[in-house]
Jmol script that loads the backbone (N, CA, C; Angstrom):
load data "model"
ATOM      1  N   UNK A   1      15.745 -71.765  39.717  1.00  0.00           N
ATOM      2  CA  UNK A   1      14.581 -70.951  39.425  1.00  0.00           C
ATOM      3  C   UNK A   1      15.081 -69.601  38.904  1.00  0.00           C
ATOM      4  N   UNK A   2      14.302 -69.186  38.111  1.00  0.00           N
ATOM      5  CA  UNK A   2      15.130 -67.887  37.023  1.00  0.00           C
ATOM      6  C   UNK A   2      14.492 -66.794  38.196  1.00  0.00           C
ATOM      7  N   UNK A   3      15.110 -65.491  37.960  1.00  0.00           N
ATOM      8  CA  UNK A   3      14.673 -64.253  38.683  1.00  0.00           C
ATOM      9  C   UNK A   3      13.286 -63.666  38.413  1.00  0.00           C
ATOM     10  N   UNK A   4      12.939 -64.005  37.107  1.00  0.00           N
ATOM     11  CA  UNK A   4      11.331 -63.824  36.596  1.00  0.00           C
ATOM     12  C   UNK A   4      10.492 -64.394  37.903  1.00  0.00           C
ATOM     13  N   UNK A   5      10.896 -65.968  37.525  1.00  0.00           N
ATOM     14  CA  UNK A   5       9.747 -66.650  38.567  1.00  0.00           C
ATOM     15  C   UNK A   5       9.932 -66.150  40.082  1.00  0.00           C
ATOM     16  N   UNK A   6      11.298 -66.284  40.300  1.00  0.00           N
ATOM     17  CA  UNK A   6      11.247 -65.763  41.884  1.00  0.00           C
ATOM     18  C   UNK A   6      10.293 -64.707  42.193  1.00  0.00           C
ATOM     19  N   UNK A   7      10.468 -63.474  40.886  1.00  0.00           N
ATOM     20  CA  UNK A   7      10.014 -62.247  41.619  1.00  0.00           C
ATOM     21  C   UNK A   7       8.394 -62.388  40.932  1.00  0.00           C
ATOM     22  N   UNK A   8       7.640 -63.394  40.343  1.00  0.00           N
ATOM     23  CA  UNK A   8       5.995 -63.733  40.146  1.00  0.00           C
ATOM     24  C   UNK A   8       5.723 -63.924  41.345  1.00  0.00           C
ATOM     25  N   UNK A   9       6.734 -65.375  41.966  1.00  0.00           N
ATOM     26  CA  UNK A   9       5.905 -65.582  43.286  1.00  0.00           C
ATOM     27  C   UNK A   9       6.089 -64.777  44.333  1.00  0.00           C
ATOM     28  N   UNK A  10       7.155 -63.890  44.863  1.00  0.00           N
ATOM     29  CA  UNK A  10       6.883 -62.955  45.463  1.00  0.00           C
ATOM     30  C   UNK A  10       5.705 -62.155  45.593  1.00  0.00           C
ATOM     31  N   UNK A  11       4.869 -61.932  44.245  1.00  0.00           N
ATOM     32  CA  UNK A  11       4.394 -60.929  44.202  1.00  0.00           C
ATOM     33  C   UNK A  11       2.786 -61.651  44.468  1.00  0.00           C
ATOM     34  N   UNK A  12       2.618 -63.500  44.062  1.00  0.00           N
ATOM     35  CA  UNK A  12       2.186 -63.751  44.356  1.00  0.00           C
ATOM     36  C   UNK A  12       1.745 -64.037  46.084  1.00  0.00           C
ATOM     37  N   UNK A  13       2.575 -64.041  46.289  1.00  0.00           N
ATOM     38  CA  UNK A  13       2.564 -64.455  47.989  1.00  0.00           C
ATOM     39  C   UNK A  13       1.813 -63.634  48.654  1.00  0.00           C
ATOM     40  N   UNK A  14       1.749 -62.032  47.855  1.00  0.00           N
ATOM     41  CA  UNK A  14       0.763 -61.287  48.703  1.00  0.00           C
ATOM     42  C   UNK A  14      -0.509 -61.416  48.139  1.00  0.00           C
ATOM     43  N   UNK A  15      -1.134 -62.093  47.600  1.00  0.00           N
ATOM     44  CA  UNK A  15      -2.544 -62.551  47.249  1.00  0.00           C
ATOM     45  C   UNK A  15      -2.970 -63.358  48.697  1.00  0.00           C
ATOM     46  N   UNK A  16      -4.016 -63.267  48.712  1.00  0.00           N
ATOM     47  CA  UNK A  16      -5.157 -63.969  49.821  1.00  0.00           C
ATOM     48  C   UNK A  16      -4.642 -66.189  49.386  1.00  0.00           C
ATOM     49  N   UNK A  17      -5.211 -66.599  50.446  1.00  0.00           N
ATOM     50  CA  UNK A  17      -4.870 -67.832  50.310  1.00  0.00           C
ATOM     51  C   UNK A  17      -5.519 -68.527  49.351  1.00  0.00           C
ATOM     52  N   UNK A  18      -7.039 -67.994  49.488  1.00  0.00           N
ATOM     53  CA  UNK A  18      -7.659 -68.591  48.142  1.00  0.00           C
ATOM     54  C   UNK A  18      -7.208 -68.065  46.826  1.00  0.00           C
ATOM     55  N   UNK A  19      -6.644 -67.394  46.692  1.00  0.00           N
ATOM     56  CA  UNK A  19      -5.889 -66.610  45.153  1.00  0.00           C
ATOM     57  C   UNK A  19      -4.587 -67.063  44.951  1.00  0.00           C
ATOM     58  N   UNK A  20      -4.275 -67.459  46.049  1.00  0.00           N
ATOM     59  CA  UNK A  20      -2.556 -68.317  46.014  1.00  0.00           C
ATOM     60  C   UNK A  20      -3.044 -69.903  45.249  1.00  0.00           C
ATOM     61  N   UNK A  21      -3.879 -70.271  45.952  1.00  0.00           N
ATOM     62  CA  UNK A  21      -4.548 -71.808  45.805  1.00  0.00           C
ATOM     63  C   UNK A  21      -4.951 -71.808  43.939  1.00  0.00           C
ATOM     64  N   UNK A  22      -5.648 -70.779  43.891  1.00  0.00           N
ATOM     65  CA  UNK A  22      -6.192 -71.073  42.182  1.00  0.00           C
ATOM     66  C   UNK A  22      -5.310 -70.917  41.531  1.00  0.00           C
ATOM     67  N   UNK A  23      -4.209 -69.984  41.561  1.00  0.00           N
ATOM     68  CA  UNK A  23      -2.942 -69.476  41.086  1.00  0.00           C
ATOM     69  C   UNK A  23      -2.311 -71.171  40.790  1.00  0.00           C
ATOM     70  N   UNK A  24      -1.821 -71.460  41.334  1.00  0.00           N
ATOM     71  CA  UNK A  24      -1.352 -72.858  41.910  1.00  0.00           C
ATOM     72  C   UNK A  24      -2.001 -74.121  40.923  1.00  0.00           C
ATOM     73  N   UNK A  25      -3.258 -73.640  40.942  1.00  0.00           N
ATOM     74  CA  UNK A  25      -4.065 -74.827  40.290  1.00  0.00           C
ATOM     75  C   UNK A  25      -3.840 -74.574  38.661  1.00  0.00           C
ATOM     76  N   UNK A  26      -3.701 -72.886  38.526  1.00  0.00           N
ATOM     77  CA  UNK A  26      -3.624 -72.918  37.186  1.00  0.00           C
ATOM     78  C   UNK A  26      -2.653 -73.160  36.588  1.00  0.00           C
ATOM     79  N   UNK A  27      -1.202 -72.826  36.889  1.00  0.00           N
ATOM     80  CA  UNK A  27      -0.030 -73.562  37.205  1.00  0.00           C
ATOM     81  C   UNK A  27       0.087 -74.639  36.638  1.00  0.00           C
ATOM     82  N   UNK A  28      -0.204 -75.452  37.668  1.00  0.00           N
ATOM     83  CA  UNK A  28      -0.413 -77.191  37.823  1.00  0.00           C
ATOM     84  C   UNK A  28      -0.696 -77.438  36.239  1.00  0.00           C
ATOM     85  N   UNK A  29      -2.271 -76.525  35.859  1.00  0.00           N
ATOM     86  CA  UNK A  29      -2.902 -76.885  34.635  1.00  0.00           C
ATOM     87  C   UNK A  29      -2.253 -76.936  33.593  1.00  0.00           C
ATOM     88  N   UNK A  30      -1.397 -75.549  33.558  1.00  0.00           N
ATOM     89  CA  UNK A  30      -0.573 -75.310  32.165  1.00  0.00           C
ATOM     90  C   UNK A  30       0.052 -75.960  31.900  1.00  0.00           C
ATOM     91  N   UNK A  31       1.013 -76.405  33.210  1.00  0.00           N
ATOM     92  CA  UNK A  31       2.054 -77.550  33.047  1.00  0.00           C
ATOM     93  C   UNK A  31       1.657 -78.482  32.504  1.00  0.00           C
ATOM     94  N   UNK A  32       0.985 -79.203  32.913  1.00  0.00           N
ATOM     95  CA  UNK A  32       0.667 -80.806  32.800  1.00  0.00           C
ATOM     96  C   UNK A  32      -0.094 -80.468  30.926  1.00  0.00           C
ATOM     97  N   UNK A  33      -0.610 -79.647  30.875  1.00  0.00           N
ATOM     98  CA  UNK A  33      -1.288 -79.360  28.941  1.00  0.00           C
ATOM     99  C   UNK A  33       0.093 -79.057  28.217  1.00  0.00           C
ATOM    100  N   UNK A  34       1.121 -78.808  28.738  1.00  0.00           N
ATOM    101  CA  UNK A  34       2.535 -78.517  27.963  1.00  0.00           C
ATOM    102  C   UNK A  34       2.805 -79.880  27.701  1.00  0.00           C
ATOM    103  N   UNK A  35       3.069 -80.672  28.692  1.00  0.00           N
ATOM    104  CA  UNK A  35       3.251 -81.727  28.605  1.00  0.00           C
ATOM    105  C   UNK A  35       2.197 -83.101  27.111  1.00  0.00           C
ATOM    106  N   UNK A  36       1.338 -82.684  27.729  1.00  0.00           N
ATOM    107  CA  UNK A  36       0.279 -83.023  26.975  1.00  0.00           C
ATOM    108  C   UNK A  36       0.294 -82.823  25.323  1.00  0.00           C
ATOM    109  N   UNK A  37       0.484 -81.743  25.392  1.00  0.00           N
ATOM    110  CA  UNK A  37       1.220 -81.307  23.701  1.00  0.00           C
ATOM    111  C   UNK A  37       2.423 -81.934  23.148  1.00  0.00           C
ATOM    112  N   UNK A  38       2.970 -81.528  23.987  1.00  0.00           N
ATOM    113  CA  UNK A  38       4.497 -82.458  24.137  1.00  0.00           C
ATOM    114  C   UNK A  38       4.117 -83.568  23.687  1.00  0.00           C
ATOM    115  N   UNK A  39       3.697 -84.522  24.033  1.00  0.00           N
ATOM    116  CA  UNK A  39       3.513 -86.240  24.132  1.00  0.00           C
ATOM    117  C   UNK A  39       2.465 -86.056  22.695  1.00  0.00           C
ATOM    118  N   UNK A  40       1.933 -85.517  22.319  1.00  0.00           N
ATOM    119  CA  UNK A  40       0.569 -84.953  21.282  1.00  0.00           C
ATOM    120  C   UNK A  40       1.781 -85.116  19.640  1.00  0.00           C
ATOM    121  N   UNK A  41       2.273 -84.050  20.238  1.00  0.00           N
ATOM    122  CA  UNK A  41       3.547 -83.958  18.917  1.00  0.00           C
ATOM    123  C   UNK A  41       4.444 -84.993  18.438  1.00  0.00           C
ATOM    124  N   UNK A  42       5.301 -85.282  19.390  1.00  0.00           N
ATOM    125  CA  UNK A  42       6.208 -86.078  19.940  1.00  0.00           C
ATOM    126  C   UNK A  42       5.453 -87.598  18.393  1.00  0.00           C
ATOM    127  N   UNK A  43       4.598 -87.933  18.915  1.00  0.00           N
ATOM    128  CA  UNK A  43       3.998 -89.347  18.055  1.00  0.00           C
ATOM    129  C   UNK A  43       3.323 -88.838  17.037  1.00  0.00           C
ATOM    130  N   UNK A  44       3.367 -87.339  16.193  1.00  0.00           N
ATOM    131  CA  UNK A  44       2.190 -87.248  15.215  1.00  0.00           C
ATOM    132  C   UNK A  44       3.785 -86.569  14.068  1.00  0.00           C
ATOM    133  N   UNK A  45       5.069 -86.983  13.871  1.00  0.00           N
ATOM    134  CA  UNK A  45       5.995 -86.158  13.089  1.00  0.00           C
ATOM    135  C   UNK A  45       5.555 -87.048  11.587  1.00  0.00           C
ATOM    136  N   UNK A  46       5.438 -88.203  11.398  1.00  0.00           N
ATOM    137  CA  UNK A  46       5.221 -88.790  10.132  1.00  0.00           C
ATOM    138  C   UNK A  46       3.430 -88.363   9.943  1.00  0.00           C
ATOM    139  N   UNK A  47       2.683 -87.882  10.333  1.00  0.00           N
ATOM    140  CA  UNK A  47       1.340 -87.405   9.690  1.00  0.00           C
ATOM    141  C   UNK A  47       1.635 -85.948   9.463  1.00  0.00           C
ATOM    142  N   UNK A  48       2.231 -85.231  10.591  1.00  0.00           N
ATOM    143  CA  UNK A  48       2.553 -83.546   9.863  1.00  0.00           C
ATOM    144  C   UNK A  48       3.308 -84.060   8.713  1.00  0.00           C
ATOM    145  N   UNK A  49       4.834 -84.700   8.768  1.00  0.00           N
ATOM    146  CA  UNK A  49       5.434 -84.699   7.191  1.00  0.00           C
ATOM    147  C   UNK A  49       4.520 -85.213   6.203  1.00  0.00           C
ATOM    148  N   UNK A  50       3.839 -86.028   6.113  1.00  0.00           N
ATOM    149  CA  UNK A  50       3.106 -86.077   5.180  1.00  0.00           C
ATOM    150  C   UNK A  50       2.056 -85.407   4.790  1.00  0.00           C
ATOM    151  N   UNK A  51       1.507 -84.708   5.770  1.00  0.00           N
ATOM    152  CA  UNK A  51       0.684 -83.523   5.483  1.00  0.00           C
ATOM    153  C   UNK A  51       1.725 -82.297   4.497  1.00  0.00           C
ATOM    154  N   UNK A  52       2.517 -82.448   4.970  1.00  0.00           N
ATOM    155  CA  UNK A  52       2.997 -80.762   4.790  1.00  0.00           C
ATOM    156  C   UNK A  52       3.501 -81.380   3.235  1.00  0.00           C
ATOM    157  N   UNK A  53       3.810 -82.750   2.646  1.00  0.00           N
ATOM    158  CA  UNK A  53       4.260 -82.826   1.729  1.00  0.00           C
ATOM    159  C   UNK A  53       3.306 -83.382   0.628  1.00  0.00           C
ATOM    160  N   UNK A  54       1.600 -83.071   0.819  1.00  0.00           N
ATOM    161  CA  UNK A  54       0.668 -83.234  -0.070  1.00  0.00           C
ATOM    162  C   UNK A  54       0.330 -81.640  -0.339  1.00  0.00           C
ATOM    163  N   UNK A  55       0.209 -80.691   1.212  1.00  0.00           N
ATOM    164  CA  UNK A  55       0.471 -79.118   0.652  1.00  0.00           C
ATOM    165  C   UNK A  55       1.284 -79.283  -0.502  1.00  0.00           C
ATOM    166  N   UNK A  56       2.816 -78.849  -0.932  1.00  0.00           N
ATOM    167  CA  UNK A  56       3.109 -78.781  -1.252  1.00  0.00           C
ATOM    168  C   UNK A  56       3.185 -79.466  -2.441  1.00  0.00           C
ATOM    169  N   UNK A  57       3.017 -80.604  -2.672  1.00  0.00           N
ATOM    170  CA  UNK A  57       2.835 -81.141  -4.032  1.00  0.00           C
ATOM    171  C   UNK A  57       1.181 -80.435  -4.655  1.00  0.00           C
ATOM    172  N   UNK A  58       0.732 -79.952  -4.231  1.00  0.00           N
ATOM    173  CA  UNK A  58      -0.778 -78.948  -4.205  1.00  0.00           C
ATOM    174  C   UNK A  58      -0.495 -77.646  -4.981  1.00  0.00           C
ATOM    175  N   UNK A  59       0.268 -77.621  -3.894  1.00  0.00           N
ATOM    176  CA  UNK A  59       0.974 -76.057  -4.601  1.00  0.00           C
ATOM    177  C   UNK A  59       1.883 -76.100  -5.518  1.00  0.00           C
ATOM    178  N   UNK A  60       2.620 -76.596  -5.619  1.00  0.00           N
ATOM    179  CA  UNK A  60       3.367 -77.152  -7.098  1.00  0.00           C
ATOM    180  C   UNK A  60       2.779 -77.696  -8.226  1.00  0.00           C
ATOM    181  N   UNK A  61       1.065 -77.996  -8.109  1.00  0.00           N
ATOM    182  CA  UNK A  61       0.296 -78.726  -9.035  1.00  0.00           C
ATOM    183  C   UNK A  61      -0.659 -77.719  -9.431  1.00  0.00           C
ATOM    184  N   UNK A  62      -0.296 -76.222  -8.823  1.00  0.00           N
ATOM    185  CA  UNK A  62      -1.626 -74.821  -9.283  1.00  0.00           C
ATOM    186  C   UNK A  62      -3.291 -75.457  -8.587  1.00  0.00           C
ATOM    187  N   UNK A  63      -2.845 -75.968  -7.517  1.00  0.00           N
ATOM    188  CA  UNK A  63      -4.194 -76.460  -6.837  1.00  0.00           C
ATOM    189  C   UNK A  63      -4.357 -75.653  -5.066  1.00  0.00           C
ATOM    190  N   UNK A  64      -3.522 -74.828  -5.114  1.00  0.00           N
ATOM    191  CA  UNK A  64      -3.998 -73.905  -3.930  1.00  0.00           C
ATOM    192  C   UNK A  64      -3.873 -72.520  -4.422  1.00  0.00           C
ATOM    193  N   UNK A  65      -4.672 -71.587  -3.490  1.00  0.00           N
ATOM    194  CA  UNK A  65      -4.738 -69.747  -4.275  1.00  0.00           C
ATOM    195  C   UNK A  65      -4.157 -69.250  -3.099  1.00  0.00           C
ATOM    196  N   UNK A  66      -3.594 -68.619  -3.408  1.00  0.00           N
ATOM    197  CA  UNK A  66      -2.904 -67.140  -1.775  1.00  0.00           C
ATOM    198  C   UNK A  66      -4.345 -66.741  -1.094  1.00  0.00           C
ATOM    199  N   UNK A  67      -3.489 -66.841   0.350  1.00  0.00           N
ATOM    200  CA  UNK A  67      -4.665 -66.500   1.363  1.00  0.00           C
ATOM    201  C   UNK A  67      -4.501 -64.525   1.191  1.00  0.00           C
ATOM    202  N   UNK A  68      -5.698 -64.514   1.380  1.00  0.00           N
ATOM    203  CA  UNK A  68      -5.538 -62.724   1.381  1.00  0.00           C
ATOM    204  C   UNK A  68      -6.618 -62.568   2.596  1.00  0.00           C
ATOM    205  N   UNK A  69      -5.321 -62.055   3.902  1.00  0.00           N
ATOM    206  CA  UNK A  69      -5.918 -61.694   4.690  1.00  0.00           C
ATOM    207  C   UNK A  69      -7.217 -60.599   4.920  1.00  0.00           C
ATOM    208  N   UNK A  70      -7.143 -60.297   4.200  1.00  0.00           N
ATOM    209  CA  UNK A  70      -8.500 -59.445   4.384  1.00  0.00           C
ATOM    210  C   UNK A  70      -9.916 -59.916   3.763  1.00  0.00           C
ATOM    211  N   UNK A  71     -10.045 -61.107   3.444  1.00  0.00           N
ATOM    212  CA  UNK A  71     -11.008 -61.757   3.329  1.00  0.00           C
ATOM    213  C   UNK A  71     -11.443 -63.247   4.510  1.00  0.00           C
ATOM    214  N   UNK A  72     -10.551 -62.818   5.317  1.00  0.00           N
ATOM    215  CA  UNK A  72     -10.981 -63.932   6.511  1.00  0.00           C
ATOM    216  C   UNK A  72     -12.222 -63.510   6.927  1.00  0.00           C
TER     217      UNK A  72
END
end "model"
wireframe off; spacefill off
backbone 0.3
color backbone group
């Protein structure tokens, strides 16, 4: 465990039990949605490459314009 986390939960520990508990749950949550992404990505590399390589034949064909942020 890195010194970051040690010294979160320290600091967690002085929260009330119900604030330890949701803490915990949210935790739990992030993890398991990392994961989730993970496994999300992991099976989608041949639809991004082929996405990213119709962009680009797009843009090499004068069929996309520069984003200009100040018109979002």
């Amino acid at each position: 465990m890195t010194k970051a986390l040690e010294e979160a939960f320290r600091e967690a520990s002085k929260l009330s039990d119900a604030e330890q508990d949701a803490l915990a749950k949210a935790i739990r949550a992030e993890i398991s949605a990392e994961g989730e992404w993970d496994s999300a990505f992991a099976g989608s590399h041949d639809v991004l490459d082929r996405l990213a390589n119709e962009a680009l034949a797009d843009h090499r064909a004068g069929r996309t314009t520069p984003l200009d942020p100040e018109k979002i």
